[in-house]
C-alpha positions in Angstrom: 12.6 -37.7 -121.9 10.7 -36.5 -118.3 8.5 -34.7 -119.9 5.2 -35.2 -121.7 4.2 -33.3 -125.3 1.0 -32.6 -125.8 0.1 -31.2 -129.6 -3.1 -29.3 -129.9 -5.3 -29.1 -132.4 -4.3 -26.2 -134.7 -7.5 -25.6 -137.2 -11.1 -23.6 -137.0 -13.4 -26.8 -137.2 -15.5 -27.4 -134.1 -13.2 -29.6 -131.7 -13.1 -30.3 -127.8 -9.5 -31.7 -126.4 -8.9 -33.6 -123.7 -5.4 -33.1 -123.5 -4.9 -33.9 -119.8 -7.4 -35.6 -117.9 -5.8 -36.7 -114.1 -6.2 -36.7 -110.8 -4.5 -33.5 -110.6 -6.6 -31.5 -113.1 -8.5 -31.0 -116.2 -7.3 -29.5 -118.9 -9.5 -29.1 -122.0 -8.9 -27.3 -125.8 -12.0 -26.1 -127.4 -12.6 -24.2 -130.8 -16.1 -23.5 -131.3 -17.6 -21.4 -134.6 -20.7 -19.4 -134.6 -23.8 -20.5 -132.9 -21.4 -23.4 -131.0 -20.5 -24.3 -127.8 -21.1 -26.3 -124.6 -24.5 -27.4 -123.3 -25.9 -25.6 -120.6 -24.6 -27.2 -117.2 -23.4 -26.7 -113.9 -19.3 -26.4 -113.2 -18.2 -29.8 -111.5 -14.5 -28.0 -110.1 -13.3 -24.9 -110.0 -12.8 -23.3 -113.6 -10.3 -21.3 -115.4 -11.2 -20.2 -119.0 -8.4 -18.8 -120.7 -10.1 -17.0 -124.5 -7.2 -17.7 -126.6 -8.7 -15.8 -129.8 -12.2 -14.7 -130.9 -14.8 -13.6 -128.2 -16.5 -15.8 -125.5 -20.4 -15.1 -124.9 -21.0 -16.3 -121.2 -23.8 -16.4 -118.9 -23.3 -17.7 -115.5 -25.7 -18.4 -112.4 -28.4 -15.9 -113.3 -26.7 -13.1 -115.0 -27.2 -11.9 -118.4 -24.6 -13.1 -120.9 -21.5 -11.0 -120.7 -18.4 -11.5 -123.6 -14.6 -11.4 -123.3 -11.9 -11.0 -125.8 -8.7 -12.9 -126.3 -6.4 -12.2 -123.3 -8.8 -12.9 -120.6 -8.8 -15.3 -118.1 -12.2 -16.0 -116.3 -12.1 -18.4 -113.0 -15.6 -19.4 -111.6 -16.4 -20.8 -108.9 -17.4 -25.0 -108.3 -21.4 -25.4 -108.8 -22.1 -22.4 -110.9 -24.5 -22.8 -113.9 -22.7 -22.2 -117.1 -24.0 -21.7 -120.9 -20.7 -21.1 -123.0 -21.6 -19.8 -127.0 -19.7 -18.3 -129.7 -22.0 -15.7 -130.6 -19.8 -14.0 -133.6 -18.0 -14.5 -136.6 -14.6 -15.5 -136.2 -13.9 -18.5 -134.5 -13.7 -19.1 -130.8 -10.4 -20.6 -129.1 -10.0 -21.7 -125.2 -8.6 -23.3 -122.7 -10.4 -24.6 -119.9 -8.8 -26.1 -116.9 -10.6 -28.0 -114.2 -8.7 -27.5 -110.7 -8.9 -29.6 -108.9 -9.8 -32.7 -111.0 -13.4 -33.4 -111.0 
């Protein structure tokens, strides 16, 4: 077998993957319910949130929180202040990928 399986997590309880964590890149799984999320901090690589279902609250640097739906890909920038929350109802599904590895 060349490649490698990965299996993510498939439920609606809070949960943070590391699937792949390499030199090459990060690549994270998170399901978060309401009121959850990630502490406030500063991106350490270049980010690309993919909202897999449910709706992203984000504020970034100094702007007001903004949300996006399932479908959306966000990429931000290395060094930008991040506060990621589930702000509604349903659960919260992403994929985060660090590029270049941290």
């Amino acid at each position: 077998m060349i490649e490698t399986v990965f299996k993510l997590y498939q439920g609606n309880d809070k949960t943070v993957e590391k699937v792949v964590f390499d030199e090459n890149l990060n690549y994270i799984h998170a399901v978060f319910n309401k009121g959850e999320g990630l502490p406030e901090h500063d991106s350490n690589s270049n980010v690309y949130m993919t909202i897999l279902r449910g709706t992203l609250s984000i504020a970034l640097g100094s702007q007001e929180t903004r949300e996006y739906g399932s479908g959306t890909l966000l990429k931000i920038p290395v060094g930008t202040k991040m506060n990621v929350k589930n702000l509604r109802n349903e659960p919260l599904e992403l994929i985060i990928v660090k590029a270049p590895a941290p």
